[in-house]
Legacy VTK file of the C-alpha trace (Angstrom):
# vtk DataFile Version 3.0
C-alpha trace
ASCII
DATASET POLYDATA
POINTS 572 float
26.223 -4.745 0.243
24.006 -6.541 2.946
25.406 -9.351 4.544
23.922 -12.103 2.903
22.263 -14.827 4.898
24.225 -18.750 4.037
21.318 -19.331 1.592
21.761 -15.765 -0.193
24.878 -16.118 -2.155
25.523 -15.050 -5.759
23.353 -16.519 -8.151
25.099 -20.060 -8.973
23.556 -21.065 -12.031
23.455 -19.317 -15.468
19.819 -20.539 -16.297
16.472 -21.115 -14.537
13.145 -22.458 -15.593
11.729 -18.995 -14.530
13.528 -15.376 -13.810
10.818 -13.159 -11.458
12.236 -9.469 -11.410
11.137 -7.728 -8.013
10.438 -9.004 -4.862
7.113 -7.562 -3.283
4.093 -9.504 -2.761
3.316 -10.102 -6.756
7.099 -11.243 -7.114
6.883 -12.953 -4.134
3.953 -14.815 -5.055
5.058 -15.883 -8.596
8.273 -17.163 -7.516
6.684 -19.444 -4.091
3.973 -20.723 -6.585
6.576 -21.561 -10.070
8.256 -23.297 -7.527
6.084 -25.183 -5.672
5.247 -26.497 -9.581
8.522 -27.578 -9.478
10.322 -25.105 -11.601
13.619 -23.708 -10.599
13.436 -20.167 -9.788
15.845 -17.276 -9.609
14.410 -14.050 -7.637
16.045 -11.191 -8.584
15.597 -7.398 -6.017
17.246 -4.463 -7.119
17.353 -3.050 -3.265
19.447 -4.867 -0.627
16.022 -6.102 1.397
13.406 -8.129 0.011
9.654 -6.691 0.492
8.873 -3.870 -1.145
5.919 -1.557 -1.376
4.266 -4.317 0.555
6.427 -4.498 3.222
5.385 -1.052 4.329
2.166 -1.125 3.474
-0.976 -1.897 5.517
-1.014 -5.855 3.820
-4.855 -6.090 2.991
-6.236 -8.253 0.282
-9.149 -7.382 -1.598
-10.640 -10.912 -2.736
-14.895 -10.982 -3.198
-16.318 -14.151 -2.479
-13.112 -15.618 -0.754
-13.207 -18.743 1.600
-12.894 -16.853 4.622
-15.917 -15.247 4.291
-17.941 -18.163 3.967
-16.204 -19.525 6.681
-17.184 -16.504 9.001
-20.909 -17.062 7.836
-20.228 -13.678 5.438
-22.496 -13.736 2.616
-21.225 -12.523 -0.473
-21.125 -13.765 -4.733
-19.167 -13.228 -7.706
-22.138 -11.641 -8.740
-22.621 -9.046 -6.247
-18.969 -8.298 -6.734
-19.331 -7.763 -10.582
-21.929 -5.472 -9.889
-20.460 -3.542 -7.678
-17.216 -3.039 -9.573
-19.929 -2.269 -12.654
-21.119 0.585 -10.523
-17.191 1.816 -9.055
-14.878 1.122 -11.907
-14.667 3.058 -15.142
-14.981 0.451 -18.246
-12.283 -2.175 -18.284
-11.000 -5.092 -19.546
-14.171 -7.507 -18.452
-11.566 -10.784 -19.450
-9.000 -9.537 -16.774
-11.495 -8.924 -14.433
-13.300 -12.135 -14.618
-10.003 -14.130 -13.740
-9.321 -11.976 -11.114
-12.619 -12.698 -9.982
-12.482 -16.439 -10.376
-9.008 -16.881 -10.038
-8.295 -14.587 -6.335
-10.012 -17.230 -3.950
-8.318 -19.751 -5.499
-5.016 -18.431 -5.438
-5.381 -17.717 -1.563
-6.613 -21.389 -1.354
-3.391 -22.652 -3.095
-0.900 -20.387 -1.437
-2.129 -21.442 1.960
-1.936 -24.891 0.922
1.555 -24.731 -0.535
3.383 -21.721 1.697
3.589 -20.359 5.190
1.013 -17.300 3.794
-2.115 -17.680 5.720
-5.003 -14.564 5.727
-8.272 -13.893 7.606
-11.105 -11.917 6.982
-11.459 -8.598 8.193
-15.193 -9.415 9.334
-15.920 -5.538 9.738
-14.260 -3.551 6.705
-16.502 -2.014 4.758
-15.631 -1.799 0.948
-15.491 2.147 0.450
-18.747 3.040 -1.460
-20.931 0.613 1.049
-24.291 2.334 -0.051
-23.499 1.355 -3.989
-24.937 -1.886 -5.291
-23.375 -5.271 -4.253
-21.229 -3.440 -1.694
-20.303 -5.711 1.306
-19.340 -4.439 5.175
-16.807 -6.626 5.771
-14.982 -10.141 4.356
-13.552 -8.914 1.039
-10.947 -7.568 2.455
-7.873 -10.570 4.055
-4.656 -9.027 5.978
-2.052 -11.560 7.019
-2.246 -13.453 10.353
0.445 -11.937 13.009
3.857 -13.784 12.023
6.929 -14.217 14.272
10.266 -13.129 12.257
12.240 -15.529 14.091
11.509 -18.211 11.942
13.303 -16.236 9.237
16.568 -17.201 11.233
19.083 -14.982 9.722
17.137 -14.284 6.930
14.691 -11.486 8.928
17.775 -9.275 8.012
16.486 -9.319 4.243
13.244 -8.719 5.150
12.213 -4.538 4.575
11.745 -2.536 7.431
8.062 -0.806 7.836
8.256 2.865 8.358
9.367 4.349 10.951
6.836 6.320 12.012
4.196 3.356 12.267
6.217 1.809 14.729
6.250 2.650 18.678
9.048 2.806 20.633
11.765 2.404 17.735
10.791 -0.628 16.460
7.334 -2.042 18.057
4.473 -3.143 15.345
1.314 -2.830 16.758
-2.026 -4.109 15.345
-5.946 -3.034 14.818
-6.828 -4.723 17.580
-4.137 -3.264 20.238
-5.083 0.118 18.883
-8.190 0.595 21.289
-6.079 -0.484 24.481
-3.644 2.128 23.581
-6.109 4.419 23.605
-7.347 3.224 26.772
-4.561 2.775 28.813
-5.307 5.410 31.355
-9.014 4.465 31.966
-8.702 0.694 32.246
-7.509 -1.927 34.236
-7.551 -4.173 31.514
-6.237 -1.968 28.931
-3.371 -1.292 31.483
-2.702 -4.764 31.425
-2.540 -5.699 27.985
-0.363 -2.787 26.950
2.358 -3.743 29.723
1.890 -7.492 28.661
2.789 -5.591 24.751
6.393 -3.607 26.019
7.118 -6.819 27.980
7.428 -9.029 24.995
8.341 -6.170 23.266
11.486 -5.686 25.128
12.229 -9.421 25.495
12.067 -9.350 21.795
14.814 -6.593 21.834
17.303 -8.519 23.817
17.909 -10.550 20.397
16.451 -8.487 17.505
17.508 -4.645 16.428
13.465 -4.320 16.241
10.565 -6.445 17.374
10.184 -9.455 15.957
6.034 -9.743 16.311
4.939 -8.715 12.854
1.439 -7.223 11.511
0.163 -6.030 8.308
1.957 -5.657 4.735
5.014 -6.427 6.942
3.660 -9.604 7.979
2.662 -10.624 4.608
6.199 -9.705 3.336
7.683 -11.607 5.607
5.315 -15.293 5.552
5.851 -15.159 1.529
10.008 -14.223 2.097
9.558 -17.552 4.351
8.193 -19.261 1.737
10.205 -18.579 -0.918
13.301 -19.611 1.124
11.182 -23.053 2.110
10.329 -23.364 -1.670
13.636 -23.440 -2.964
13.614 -19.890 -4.725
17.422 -18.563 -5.618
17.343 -15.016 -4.229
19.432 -12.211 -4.966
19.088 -8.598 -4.036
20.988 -5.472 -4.836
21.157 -6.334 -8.100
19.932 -4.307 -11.316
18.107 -5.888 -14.463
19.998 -4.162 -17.506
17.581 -5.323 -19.939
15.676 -8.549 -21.490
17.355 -10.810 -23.825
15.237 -11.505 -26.694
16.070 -14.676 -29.248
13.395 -15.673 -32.303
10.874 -13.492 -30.697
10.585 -14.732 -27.227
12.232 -13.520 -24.181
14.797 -15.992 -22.853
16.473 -14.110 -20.010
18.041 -10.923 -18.724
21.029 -8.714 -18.815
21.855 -7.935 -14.959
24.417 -5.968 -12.937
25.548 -6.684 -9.444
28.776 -6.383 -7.500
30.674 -4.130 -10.743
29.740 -7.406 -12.689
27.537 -7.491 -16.173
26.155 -11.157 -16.834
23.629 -12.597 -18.740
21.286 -15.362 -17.141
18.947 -17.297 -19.055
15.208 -18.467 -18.471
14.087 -21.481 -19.833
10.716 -20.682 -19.646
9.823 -16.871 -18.446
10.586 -14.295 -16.874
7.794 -12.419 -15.111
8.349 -8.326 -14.505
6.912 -7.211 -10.682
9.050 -4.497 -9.949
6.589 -2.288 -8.884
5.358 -0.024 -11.694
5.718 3.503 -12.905
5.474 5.807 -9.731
9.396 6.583 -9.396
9.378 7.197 -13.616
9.255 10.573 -13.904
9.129 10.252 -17.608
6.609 8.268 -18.189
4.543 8.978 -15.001
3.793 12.143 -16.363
1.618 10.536 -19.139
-0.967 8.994 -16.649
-0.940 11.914 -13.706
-2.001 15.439 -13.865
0.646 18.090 -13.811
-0.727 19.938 -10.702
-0.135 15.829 -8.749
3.617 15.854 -9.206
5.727 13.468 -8.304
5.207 12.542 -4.620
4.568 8.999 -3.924
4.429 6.962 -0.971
5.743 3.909 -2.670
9.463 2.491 -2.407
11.741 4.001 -4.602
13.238 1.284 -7.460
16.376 3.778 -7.091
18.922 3.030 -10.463
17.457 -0.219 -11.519
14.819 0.403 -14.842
11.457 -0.170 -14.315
9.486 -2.831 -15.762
7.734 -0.926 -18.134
11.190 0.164 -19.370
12.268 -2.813 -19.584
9.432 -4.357 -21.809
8.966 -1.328 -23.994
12.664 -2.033 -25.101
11.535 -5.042 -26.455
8.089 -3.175 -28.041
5.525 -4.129 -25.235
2.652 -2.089 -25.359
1.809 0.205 -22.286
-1.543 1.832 -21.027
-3.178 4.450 -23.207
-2.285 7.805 -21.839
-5.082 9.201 -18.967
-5.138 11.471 -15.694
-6.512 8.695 -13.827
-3.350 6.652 -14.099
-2.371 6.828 -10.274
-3.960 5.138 -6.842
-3.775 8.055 -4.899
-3.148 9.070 -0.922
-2.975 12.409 0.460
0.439 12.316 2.007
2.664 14.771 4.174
6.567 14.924 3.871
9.355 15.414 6.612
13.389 15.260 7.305
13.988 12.043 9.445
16.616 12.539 12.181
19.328 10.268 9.400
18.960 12.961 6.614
16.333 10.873 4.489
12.567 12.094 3.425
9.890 11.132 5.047
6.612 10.699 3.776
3.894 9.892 5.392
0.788 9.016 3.291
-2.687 9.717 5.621
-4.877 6.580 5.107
-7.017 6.165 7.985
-5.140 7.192 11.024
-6.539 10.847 11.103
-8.458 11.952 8.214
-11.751 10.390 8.973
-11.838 10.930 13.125
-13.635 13.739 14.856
-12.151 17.108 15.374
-10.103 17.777 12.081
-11.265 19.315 8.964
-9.115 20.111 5.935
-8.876 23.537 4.094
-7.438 24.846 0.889
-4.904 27.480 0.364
-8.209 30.347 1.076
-9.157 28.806 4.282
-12.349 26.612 3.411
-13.265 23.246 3.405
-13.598 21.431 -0.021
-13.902 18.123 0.441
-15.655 15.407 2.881
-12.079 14.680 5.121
-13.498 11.239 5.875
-13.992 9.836 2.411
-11.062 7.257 1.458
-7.660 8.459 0.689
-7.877 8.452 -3.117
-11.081 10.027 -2.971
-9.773 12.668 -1.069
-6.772 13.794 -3.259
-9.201 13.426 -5.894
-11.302 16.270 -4.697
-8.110 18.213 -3.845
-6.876 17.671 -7.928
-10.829 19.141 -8.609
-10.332 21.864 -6.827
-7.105 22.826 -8.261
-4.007 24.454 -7.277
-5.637 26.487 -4.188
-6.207 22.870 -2.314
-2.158 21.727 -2.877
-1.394 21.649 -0.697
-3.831 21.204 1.893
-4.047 21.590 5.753
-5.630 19.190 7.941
-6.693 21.689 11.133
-7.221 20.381 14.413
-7.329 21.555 18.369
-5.109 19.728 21.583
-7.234 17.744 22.059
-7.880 15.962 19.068
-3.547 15.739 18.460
-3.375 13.821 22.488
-6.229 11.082 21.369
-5.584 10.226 17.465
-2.259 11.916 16.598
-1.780 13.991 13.186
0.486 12.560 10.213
3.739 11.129 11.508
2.959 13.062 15.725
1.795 9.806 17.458
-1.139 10.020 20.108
-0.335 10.645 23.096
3.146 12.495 23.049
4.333 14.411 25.669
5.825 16.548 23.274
5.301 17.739 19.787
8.556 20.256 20.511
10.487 18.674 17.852
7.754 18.599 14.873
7.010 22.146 15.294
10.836 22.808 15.027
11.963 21.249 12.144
8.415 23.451 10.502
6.249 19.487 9.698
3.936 20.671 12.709
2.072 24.067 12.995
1.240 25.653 16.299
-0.596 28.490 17.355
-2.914 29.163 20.344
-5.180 30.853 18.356
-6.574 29.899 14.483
-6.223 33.567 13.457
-2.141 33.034 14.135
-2.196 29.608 12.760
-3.655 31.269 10.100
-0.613 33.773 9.485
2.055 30.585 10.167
0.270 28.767 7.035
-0.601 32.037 4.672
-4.249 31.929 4.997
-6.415 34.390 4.968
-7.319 34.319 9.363
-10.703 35.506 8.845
-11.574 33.010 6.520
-9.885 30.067 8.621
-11.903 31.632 11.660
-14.972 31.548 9.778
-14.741 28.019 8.298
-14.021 26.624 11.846
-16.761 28.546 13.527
-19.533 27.521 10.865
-18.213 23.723 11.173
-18.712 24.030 15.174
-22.156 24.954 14.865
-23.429 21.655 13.770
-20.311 20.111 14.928
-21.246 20.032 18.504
-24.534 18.329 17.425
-22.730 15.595 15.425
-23.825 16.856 12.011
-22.004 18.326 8.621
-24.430 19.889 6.263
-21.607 20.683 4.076
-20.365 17.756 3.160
-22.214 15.018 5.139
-19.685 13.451 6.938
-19.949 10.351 8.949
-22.608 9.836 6.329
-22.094 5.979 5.575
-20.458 2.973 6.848
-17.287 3.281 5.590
-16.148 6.654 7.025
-18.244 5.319 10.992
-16.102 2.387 10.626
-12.850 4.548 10.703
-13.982 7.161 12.762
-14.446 6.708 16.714
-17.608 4.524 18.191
-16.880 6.046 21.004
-17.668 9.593 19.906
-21.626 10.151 19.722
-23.982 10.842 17.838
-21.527 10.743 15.054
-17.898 8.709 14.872
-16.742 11.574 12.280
-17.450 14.437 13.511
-16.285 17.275 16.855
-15.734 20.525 17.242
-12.224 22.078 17.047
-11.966 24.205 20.422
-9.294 24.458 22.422
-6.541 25.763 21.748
-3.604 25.607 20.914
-4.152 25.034 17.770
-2.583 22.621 14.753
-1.677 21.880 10.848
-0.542 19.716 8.798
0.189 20.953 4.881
-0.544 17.010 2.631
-0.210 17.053 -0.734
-1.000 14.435 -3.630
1.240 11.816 -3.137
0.304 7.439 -5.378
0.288 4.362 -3.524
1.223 2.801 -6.953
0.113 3.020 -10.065
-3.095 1.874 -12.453
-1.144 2.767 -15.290
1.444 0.125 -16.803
2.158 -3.053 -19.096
-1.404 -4.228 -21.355
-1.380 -8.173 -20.281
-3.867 -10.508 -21.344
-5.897 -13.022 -19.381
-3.138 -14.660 -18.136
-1.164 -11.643 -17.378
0.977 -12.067 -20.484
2.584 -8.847 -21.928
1.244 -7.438 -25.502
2.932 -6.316 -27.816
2.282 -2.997 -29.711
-0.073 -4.990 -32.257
-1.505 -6.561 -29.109
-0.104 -9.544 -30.039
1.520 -11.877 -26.663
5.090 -11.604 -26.430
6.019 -14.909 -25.513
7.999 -15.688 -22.352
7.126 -12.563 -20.807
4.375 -11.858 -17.627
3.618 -9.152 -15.840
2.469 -8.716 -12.524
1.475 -6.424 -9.724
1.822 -2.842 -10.422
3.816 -3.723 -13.453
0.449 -4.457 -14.988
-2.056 -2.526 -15.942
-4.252 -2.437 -13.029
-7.883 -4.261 -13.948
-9.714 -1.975 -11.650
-8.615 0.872 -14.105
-7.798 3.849 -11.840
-10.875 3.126 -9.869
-10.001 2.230 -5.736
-13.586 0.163 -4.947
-12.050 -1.492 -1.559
-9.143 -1.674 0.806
-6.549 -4.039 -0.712
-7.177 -3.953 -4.205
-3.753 -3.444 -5.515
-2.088 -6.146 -2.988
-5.679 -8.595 -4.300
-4.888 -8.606 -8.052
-1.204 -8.589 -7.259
-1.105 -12.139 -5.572
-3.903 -13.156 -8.056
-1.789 -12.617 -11.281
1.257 -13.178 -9.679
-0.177 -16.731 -9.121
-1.704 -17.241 -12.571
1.441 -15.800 -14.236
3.840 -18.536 -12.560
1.323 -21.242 -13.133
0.906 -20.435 -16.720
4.726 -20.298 -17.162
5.495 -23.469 -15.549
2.598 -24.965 -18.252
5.371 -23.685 -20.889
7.781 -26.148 -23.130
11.509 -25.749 -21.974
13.765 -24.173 -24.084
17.241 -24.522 -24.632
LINES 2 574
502 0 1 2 3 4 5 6 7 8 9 10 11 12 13 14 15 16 17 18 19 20 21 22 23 24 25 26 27 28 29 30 31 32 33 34 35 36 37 38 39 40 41 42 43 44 45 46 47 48 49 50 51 52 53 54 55 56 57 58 59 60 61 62 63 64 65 66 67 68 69 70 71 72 73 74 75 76 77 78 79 80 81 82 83 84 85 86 87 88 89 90 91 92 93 94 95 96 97 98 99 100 101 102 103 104 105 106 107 108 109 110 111 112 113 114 115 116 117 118 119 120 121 122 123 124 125 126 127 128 129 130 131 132 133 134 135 136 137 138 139 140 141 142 143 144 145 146 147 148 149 150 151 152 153 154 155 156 157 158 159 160 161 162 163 164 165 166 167 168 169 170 171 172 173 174 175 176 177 178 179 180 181 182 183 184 185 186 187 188 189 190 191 192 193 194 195 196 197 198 199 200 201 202 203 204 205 206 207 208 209 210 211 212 213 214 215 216 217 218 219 220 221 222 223 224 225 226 227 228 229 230 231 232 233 234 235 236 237 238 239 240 241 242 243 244 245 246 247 248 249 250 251 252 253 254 255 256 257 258 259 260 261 262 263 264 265 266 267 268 269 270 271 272 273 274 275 276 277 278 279 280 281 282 283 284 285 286 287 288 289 290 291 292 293 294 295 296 297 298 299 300 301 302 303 304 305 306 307 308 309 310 311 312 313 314 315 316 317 318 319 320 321 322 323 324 325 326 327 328 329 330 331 332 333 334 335 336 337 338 339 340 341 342 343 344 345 346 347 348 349 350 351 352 353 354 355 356 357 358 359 360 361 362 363 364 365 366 367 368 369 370 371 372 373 374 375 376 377 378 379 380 381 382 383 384 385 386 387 388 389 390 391 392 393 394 395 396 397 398 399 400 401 402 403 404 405 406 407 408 409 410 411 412 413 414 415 416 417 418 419 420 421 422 423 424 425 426 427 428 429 430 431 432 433 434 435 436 437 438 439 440 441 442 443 444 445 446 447 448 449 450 451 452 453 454 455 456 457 458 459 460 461 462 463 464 465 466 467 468 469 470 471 472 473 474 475 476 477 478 479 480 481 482 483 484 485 486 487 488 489 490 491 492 493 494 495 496 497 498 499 500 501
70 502 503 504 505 506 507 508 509 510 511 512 513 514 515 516 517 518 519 520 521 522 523 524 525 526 527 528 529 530 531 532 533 534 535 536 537 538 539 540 541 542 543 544 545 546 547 548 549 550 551 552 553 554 555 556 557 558 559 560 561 562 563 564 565 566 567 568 569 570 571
């Protein structure tokens, strides 16, 4: 078991006004805000680090019509938000949605009133249809300002780890903005600078800290609502399992837990609210929301022995989303053995996909898809296409491999020796023997690549029209004209990457109501019981309109689920 900061010891109470199972950023959030209403709250992680999902996660928050916007002089209404999640999202629950409309800039506004969790707006991120009606370019979208661990004191040892491979130099997070300077570093002065100022506080961070202590993105946001918590008052206790929830007269009054070879029942006076992350690691029930042909790679953090939430409340006759193929947020991901033994798996968002001098083919050699669109539209188009596109390559030359990277190969390594021996890299100085290393037909490979050069070298893609709207220009490279998306693939030698459908979490899960109460079978509320995060049915339906918009209705319910069970009558 981790050694447990002073605060951190076993739980010393057998009761609690509220009982929050899981401890990402919906957990998180519904344990900082029941006790800021003064509630006493018991935070219960079945891993041995607090964080979750969002601790490795890029952190953004997808919030229309938030503060920060209008504070950047960023137009944008509740309106022009419904509309465009009219014209984005499949039919949904239009009572969820409107408190997750009304209800998200409010919960930032009370969170940074109340905690140490302060956001700003990502002034250029455009939401990912941006030609679709009331489609914004930027401002939706929140990540968390930079934080420095060492105000966690002892406690930055709870605090999850992000991946490995989005760290430099074993343990260095780097943000959007140095990304461009790193890029840079051999053709400017100023560049030069600001990356040596970077491994100079890196490596004074190190004297002190087994990784760097400056944090960005999901872990930052992890880590300013772990501070919270601890500020707030909120009991925490990690490696321990929820058995199952105690039931009395038809309202849930607590849960059955195990931790250190000890069963014990703890009681909650009020609720207990389920954010353990959702269905992705359920192989069970995941297979009632997911095609067959996905399987059963996801990119989330693995819940390990401890039951789900969903498991949990169906126990107790909670009613769970209708069964559907669009069940899943999806990412195309790649998967590798780390160094320690462990999988890897890294899921390709925006490092690679959508810049200039990679295209993706199917098992016969051809493109099938627009590589730039967003992640879930991507595997989407790989699931339409069927079993020849999974897995899928992502092709690319030298050149492109030295500037942006591929998968989990950083830019600018001297040496990709290593991924090409342990078979997560393909090599070949030619595409017709690339070809033969993946089992694709060479001529066909050959052929694809050649037809994509032709317009390639003018910037265009008749195929697919890539670079062909805001969204995929803003991830591409500005630097690369006439289009950010799109390069020929030249010079050899010559490289692959095999991705397959992999979740970020799941739209499928627990039906809630308005105020993200559980329903029963008969859709009646089952009282004392909330769900949040990916625990709850997601309100945008299996639809992914923006960056951030499971990590946005996450914080929003895990807000109005806490403040709605601190509204409750005690019981005994």
């Amino acid at each position: 078991m981790l050694a447990q900061p002073d605060h951190l010891k076993p739980t010393s109470h057998a009761s609690y006004d509220v009982i929050v199972i899981g401890g990402g950023a919906a957990g998180l959030t519904a344990a900082c805000v029941a006790a800021a209403e003064h509630q006493s709250v018991l935070l219960l992680e079945q891993a041995s680090t607090i964080g979750g999902t969002t601790a490795i996660s890029g952190g953004m928050v997808w919030i229309p019509a938030n503060d920060k916007m209008a504070a950047a002089g960023i137009g944008d209404t509740l309106d022009a938000a419904r509309d465009y999640l009219r014209a984005t999202a499949p039919p949904a629950d239009d009572d969820r949605l409107e408190v997750f409309l009304a209800q998200g800039p409010k919960a930032v506004r009370y969170l940074e009133a109340k905690t140490s969790l302060r956001l700003r707006p990502v002034k250029k991120y455009p939401d990912y249809y941006p030609d679709l009606p009331g489609a914004t370019l930027g401002g939706r979208v929140l990540e968390p300002e930079p934080f420095d661990a060492r105000e966690l004191g002892r406690a930055f040892a709870l605090l999850r780890d992000p991946l490995p491979e989005f760290m430099l130099f074993g343990g260095m997070m780097i943000s959007r903005e140095d990304m461009p300077h790193l890029r840079r570093v051999g053709r400017s002065l100023r560049s030069a600078f600001y990356v040596a100022g970077l491994l100079l506080r890196y490596g004074l961070q190190r004297l002190g800290h087994r990784r760097g202590t400056t944090l960005y993105l999901g872990n930052a946001l992890a880590a300013r609502l772990l501070k919270s918590a601890l500020d707030l008052g909120v009991e925490l206790r990690t490696e321990t399992s929820v058995l199952n929830l105690i039931e009395e007269e038809g309202r849930v009054c607590g849960v059955t837990v195990f931790c250190a070879g000890v069963t014990r029942e703890l009681r909650a006076k009020k609720a207990v609210i389920l954010a353990t992350g959702g269905l992705s690691h359920d192989g069970k029930l995941r297979t009632r929301y997911v095609p067959l042909l996905a399987g059963i790679l996801t990119a989330t953090v693995d819940c390990g022995v401890a039951r789900n939430g969903a498991t949990l409340a169906s126990g107790i006759g909670a009613q769970l989303s209708a069964p559907t193929e669009n069940g899943a947020f999806w990412v195309p991901s790649s998967t590798f053995i780390r160094a320690d033994g462990s999988q890897g798996i890294f899921p390709h968002t925006v490092t690679d996909r959508s810049k200039p001098g990679l295209i993706a083919v199917d098992g016969s050699g051809r493109r099938f898809a627009n590589e730039a669109v967003s992640y879930h539209e991507f595997v989407k188009a790989q699931l339409l296409s069927g079993s020849a596109a999974v897995p899928a390559f992502l092709i690319c030359d030298k050149r492109f491999i030295w500037k942006y990277g591929l998968g989990r190969v950083k830019p600018f390594s001297m040496s990709v020796a290593s991924d090409v021996a342990s078979g997560y890299l393909k090599q070949s100085s030619t595409l017709a023997r690339l070809s033969d290393a993946l089992g694709l037909p060479s001529a066909s490979l050959t052929e694809t690549v050649r037809v994509f050069n032709d317009s390639a070298r003018q910037g265009a893609d008749p195929a697919f029209g890539r670079g062909g709207d805001a969204y995929q220009r803003h991830l591409g490279d500005a630097e690369n004209l006439p289009n950010p998306c799109v390069a020929p693939i030249e010079n050899g030698p010559f490289y692959a990457v095999a991705v397959y459908p992999s979740d970020l979490g799941m739209a499928a899960g627990l039906v809630t109501d308005a105020k993200a109460r559980v329903l029963s079978q008969d859709g009646s509320v089952i009282p004392g019981l909330y769900a949040c995060g990916n625990d709850m049915a997601s309100v945008m339906n299996g639809a992914y309109p923006g960056p951030g918009i499971t990590l946005g209705p996450a914080i929003t319910f895990g807000y109005v689920a806490a403040l709605d069970a601190s509204s409750l009558p005690t019981t005994v």
